[in-house]
C-alpha positions in Angstrom: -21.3 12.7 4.4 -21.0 14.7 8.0 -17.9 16.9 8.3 -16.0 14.3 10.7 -15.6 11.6 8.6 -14.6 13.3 5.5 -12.1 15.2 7.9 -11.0 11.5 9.0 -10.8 9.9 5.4 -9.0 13.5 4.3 -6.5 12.9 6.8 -6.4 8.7 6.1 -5.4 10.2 2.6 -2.9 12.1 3.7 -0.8 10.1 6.1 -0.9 7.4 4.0 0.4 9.4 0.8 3.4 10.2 3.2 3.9 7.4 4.5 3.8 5.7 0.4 5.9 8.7 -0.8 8.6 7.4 2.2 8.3 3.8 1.1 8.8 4.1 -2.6 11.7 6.1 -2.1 13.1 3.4 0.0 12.0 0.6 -1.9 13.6 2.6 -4.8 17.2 3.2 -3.6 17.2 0.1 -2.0 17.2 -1.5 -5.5 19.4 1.0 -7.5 21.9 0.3 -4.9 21.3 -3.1 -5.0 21.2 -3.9 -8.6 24.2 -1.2 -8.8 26.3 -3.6 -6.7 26.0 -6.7 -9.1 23.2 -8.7 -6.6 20.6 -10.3 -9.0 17.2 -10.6 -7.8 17.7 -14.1 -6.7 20.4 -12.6 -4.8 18.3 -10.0 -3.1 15.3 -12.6 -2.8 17.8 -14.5 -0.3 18.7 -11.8 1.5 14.8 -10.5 2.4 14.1 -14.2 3.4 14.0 -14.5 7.4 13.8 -10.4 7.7 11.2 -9.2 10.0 13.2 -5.8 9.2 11.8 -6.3 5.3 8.9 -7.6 6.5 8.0 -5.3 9.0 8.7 -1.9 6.1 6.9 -4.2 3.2 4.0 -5.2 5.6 3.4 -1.0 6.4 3.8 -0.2 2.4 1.1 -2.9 1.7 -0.7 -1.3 4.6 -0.8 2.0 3.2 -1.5 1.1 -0.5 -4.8 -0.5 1.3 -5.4 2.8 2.9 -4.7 5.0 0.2 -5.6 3.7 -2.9 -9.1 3.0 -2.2 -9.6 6.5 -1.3 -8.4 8.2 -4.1 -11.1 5.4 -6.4 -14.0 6.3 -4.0 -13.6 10.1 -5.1 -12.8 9.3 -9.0 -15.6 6.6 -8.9 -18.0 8.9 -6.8 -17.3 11.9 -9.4 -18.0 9.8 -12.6 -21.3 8.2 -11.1 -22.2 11.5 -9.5 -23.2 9.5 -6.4 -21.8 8.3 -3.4 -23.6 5.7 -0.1 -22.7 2.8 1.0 -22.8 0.7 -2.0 -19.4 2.3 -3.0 -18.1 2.8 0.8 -18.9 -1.5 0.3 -17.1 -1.4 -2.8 -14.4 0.2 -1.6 -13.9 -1.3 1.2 -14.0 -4.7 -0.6 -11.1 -3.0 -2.9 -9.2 -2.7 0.2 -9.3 -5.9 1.6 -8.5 -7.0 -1.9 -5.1 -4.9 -1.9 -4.4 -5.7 1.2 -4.7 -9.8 1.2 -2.7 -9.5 -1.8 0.0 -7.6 -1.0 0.5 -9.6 2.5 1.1 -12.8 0.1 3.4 -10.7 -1.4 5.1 -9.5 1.8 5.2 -13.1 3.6 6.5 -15.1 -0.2 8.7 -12.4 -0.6 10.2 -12.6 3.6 9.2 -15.9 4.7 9.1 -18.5 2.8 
């Protein structure tokens, strides 16, 4: 792999580890707070529905799961099968796209419908 692009995916790890570690402590105190104050999920469920604000923040920590995730499984994967190429950029990739069609359905069920 030339020195650029393992400089890019280094960095695509990176940013999208901060950018997760700001969303899960969001997501987090959003929810003790929430649950703290009596709402059930039903509760909160109704109150996310209609929010581009929630969708918007959900839609950018589904976005950096996609990014993230994928990355860190291409090195563990690429380690145990001491090999790397484009089968497993194709795999990964395909993991991705995966994570991030699934967690859209999530963001969009949980905002918009």
């Amino acid at each position: 792999m030339s020195a650029r692009r393992e400089a890019v995916l280094w960095l695509a790890s990176r940013v999208s580890a901060a950018v997760l570690a700001l969303c899960v402590i969001v997501h987090l105190a959003t929810m003790i707070v929430a649950v703290r104050g009596g709402l059930t999920a039903t509760e909160i469920l109704g109150r996310t529905r209609g929010s581009i604000t929630w969708a918007a923040f959900y839609g950018v920590f589904v976005l950096a799961v996609a990014v993230h995730a994928p990355l860190g499984l291409r090195t563990v994967v690429g380690e145990l099968a001491r090999r790397e190429g484009a089968w497993l950029d194709f795999l990964m990739a395909l993991f991705a796209l995966l994570l991030l069609i699934g967690g859209m359905r999530a963001v969009i069920a949980v905002t918009m419908t």
